[in-house]
C-alpha positions as a Python dict, from the first residue, in 0.01 Angstrom:
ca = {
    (1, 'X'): (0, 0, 0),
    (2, 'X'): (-83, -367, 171),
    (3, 'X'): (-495, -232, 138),
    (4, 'X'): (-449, -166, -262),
    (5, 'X'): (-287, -485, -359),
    (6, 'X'): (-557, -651, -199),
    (7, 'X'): (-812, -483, -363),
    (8, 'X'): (-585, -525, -675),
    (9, 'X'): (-621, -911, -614),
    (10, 'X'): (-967, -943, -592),
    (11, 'X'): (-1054, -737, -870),
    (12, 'X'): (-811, -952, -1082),
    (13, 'X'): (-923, -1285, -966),
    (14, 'X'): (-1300, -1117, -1033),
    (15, 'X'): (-1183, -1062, -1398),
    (16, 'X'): (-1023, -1431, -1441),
    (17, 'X'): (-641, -1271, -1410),
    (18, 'X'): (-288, -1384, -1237),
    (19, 'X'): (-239, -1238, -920),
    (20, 'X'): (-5, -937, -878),
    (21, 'X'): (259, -1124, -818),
    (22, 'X'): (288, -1227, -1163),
    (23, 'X'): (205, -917, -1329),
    (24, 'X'): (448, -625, -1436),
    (25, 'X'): (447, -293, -1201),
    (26, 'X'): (136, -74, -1214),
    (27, 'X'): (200, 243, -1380),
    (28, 'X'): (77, 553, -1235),
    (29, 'X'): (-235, 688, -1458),
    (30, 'X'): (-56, 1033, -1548),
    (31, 'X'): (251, 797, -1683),
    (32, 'X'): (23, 579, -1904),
    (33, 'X'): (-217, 865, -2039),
    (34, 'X'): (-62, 1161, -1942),
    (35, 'X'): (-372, 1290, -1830),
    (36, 'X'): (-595, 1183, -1511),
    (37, 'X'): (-815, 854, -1591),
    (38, 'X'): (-1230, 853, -1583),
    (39, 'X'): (-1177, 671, -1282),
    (40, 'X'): (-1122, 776, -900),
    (41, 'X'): (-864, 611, -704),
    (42, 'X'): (-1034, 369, -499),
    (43, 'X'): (-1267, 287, -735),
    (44, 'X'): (-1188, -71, -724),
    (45, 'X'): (-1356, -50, -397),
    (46, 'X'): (-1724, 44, -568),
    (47, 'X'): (-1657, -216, -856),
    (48, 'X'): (-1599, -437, -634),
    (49, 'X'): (-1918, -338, -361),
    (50, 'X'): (-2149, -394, -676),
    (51, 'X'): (-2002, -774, -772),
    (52, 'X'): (-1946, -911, -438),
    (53, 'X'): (-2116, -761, -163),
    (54, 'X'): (-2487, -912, -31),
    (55, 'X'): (-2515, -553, 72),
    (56, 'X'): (-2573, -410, -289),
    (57, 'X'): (-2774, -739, -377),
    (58, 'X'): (-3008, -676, -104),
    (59, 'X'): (-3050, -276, -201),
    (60, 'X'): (-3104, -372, -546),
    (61, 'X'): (-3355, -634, -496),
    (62, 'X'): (-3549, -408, -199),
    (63, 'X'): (-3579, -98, -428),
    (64, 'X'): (-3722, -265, -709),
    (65, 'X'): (-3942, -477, -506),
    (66, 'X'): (-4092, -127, -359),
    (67, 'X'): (-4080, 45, -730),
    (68, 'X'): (-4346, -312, -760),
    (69, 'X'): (-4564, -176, -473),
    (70, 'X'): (-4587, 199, -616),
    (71, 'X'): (-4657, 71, -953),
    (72, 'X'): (-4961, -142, -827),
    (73, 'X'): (-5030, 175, -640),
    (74, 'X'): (-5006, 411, -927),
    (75, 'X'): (-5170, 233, -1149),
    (76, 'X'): (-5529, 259, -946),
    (77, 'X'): (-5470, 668, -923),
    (78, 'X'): (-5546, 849, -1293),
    (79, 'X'): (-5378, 1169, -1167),
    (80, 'X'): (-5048, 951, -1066),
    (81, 'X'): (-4770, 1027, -1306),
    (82, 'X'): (-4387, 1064, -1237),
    (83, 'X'): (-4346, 1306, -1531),
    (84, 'X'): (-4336, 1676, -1376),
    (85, 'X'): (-4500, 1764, -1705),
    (86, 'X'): (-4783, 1523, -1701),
    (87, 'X'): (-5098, 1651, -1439),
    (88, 'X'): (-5453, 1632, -1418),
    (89, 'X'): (-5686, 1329, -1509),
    (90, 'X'): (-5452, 1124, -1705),
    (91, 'X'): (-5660, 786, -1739),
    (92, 'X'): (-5703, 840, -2132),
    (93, 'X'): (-5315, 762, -2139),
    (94, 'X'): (-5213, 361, -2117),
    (95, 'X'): (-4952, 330, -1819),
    (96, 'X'): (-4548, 302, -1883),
    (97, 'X'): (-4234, 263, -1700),
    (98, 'X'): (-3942, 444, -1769),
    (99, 'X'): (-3610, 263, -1724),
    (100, 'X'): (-3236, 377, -1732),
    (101, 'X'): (-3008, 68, -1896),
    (102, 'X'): (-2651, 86, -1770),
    (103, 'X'): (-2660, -27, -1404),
    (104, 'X'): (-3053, -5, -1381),
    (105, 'X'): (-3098, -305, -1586),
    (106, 'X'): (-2804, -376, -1714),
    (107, 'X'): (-2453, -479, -1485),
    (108, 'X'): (-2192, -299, -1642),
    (109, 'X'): (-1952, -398, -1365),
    (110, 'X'): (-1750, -645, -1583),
    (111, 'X'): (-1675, -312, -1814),
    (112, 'X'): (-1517, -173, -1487),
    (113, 'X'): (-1312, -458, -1401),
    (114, 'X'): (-1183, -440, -1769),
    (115, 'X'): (-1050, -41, -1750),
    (116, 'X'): (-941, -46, -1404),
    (117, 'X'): (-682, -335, -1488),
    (118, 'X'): (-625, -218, -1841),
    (119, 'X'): (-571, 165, -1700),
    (120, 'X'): (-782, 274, -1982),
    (121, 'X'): (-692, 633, -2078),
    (122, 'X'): (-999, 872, -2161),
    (123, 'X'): (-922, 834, -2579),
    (124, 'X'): (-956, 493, -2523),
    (125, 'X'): (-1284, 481, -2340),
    (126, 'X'): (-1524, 470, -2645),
    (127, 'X'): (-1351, 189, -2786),
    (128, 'X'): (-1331, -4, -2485),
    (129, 'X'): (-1669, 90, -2426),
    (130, 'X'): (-1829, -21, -2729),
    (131, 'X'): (-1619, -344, -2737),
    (132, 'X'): (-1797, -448, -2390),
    (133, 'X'): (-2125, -333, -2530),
    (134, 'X'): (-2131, -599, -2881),
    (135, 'X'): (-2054, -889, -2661),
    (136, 'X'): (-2438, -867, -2559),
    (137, 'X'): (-2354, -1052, -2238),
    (138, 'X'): (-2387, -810, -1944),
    (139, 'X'): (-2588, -963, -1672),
    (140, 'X'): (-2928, -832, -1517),
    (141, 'X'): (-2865, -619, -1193),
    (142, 'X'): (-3049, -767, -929),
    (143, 'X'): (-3393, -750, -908),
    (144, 'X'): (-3428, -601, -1258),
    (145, 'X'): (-3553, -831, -1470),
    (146, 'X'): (-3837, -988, -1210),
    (147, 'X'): (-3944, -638, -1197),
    (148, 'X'): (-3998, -627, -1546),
    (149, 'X'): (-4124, -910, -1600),
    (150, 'X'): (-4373, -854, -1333),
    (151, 'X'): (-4446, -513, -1471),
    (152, 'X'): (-4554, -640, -1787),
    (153, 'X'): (-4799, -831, -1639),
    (154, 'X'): (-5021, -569, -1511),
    (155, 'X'): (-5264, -355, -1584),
    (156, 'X'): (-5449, -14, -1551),
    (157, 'X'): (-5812, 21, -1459),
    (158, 'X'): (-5955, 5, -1780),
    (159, 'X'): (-5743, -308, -1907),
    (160, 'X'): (-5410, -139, -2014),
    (161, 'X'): (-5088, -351, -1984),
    (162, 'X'): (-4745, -162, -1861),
    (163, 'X'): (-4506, -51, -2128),
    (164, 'X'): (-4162, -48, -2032),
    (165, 'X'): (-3930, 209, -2219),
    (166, 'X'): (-3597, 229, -2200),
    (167, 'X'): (-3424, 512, -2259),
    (168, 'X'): (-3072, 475, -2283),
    (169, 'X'): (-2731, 683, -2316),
    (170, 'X'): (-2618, 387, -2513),
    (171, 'X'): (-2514, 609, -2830),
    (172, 'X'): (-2685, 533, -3211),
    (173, 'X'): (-2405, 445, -3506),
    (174, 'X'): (-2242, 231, -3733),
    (175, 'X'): (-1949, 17, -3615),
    (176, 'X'): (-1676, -152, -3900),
    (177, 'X'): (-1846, -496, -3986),
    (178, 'X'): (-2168, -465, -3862),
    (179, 'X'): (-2492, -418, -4080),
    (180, 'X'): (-2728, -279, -3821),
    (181, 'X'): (-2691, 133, -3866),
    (182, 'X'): (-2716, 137, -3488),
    (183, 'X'): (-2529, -121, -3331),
    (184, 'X'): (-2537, -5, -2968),
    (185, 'X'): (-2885, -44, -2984),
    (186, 'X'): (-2912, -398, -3168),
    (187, 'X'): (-2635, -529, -2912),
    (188, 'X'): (-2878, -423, -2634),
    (189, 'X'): (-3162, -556, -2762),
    (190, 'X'): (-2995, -899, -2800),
    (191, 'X'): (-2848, -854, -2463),
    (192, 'X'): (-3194, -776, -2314),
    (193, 'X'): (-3322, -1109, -2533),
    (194, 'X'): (-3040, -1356, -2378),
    (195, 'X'): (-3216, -1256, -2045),
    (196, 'X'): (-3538, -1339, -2150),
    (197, 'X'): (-3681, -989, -2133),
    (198, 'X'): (-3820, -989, -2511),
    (199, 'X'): (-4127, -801, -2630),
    (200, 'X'): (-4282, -794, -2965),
    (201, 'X'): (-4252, -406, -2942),
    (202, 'X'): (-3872, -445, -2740),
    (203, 'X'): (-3722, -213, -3015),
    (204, 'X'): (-3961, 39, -3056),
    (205, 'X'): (-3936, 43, -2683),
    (206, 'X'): (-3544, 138, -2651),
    (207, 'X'): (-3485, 481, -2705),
    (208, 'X'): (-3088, 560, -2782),
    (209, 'X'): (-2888, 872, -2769),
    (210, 'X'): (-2866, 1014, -3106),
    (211, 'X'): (-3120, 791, -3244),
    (212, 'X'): (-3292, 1088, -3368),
    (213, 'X'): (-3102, 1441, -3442),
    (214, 'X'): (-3257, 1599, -3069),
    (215, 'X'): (-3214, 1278, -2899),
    (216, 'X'): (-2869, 1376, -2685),
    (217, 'X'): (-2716, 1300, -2369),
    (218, 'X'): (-3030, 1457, -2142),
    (219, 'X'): (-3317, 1243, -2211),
    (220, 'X'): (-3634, 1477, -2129),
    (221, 'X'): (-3686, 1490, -2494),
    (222, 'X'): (-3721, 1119, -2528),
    (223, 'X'): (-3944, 1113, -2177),
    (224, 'X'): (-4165, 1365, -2319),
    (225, 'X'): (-4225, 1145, -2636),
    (226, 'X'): (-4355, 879, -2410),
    (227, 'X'): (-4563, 1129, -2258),
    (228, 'X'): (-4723, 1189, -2566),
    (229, 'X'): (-4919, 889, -2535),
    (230, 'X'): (-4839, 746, -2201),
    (231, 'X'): (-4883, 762, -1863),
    (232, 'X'): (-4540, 750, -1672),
    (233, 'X'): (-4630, 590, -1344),
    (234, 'X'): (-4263, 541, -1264),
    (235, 'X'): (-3940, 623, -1370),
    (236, 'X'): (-3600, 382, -1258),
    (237, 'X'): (-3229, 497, -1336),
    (238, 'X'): (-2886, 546, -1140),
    (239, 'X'): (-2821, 886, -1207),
    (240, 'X'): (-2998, 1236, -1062),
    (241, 'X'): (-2993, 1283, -1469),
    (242, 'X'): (-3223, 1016, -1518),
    (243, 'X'): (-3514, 1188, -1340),
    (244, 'X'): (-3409, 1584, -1354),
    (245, 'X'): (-3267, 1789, -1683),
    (246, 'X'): (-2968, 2003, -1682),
    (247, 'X'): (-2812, 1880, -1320),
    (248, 'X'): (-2466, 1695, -1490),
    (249, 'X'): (-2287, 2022, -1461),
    (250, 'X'): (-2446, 2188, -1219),
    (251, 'X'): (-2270, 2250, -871),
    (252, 'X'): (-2327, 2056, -538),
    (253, 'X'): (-2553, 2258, -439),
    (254, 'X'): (-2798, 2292, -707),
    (255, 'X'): (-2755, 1916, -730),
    (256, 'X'): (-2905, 1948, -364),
    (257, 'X'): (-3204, 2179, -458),
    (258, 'X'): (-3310, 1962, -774),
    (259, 'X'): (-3332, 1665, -552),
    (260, 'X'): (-3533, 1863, -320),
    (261, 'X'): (-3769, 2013, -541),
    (262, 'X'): (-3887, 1648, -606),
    (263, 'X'): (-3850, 1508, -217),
    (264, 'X'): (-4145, 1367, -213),
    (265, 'X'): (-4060, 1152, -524),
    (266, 'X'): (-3770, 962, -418),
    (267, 'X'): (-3910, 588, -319),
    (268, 'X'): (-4233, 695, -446),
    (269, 'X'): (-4219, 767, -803),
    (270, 'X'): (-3853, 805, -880),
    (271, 'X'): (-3614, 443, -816),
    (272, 'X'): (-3250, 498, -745),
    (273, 'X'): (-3046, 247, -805),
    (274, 'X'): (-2693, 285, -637),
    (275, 'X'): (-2417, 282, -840),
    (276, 'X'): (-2078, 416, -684),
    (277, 'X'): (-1877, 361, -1023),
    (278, 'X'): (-1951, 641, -1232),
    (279, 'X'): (-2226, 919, -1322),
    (280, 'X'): (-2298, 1275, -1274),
    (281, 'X'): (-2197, 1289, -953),
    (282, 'X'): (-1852, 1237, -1013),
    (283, 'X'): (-1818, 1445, -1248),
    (284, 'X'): (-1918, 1780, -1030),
    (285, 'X'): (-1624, 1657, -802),
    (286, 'X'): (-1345, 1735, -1093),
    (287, 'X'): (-1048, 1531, -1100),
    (288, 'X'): (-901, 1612, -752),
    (289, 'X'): (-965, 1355, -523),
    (290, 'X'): (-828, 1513, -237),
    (291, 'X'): (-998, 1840, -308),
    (292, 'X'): (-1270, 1636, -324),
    (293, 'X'): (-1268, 1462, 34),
    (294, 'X'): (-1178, 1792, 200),
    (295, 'X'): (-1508, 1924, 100),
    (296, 'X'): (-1760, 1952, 435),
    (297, 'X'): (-2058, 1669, 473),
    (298, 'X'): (-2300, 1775, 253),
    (299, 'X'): (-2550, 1916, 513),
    (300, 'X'): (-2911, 1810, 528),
    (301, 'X'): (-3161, 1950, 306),
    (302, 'X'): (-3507, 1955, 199),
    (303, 'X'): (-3678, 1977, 567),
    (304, 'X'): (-3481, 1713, 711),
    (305, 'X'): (-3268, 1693, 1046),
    (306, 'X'): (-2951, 1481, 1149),
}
């Protein structure tokens, strides 16, 4: 009990809020939605690893500095690409980056704060959701936006600067009061503005979910439109999803041998970075917790020992 008020403390003084002490009993989650929340117990400890800890900061800021390296080092190889699809001489193609939004570029952690201390039930999550989204205001994670930035800046062999795509789960439709007929996408464009990471092509660049009729929650379709015309030297997201098709409901361990059919990738092509909030994996859990930590260590996989 002492360890969850104090990890209910610091996630309200995080969010601006009186301490406990001040505020009216928690409710269980089953009592205030009559259903389980989108949200593990505990997982004021992750929310609270991403805003505070130097330990995230630094893992942030290392992977995209290395996702720097292996784009200067993709770049000088034509046959580089971190597309499955894409093989062979690919120099007729100009170079691109792939990016996930949500806690790639964007720090959704505020959002979190929000829904923990609100106990946000699952009807309520869009709303909440999309409320977060039109402030615009979500800062960079770390490391992000110098990476862009210094992506932009170079250039294939035969002149070509970096396009950066983004190619978001951030969903495509009209919200009461607003003109734009996407306004997920025009929040996150302004957001991406504010922090200085505008492009004369920034909206063309920002593929959303539902944007277009196939465009859905598995993004290959949108990767392979980039492929049409683009080399993708690397691809950046949070989420196994981001970089493999059809693993969000798959089991543990076919999770396992979809990471391994790309081992080589990881740290070379494809950029993870952590995020112990939310995503796929959770979801392949189920709503048990305790079901959930009884389940044996994972055991090592692809070739590798320990």
């Amino acid at each position: 009990m002492l360890k969850h008020m104090i990890v209910a403390t610091a996630v309200m003084a995080l969010a601006g809020c009186a301490t406990p002490q001040s505020q009216p009993p928690v409710q269980n989650a089953a009592t205030v939605c009559g259903t389980d929340l989108p949200f593990y117990e505990g997982g004021e400890r992750a929310t609270l690893w991403i805003r505070t800890s130097a330990e995230f900061r630094a893992s942030a800021e290392g992977i995209y500095r290395s996702a720097l390296q292996a784009l200067r080092q993709g770049l000088a190889d034509p046959d580089w690409s971190a597309e499955p699809a894409q093989s062979g001489d690919l120099s007729g193609l100009a170079p691109a980056v792939v990016m996930d939004i949500d806690d790639t570029v964007l720090d959704n952690s505020g959002a979190q704060v929000r829904m923990a201390l609100r106990h946000t039930c699952p009807a309520d999550y869009p709303a909440v959701w999309d409320a977060w989204v039109a402030e615009a205001a979500a800062p960079a994670v770390p490391g992000a936006a110098a990476f862009i930035r210094a992506a932009r800046e170079l250039k294939d062999p035969q002149g070509r600067a970096v396009r950066i795509f983004f190619i978001t789960n951030r969903e495509c439709g009209a919200r009461t009061g607003v003109t734009s007929a996407c306004a997920q996408k025009a929040d996150t464009l302004a957001n991406l503005r504010a922090l200085g990471l505008d492009t004369p092509t920034l909206e063309a660049d920002m593929l959303v979910r539902r944007e277009r009729p196939e465009w859905e929650g598995e993004k290959l379709a949108r990767r392979q439109l980039v492929a049409q015309q683009y080399r993708i030297v690397l691809n950046v997201g949070d989420d196994l999803a981001d970089f493999i098709p059809d693993v969000r409901r798959q089991s543990l361990a076919e999770r396992e041998q979809a990471r391994c059919r790309h081992h080589d990738w990881w740290g070379a092509r494809w950029f993870v970075i952590p995020n112990p909030m939310y995503g796929s994996w959770q979801r392949v859990l189920g709503p048990d917790l305790d079901t959930a930590l009884a389940q044996p260590l994972t055991p090592p996989a692809c070739g590798e020992t320990g």
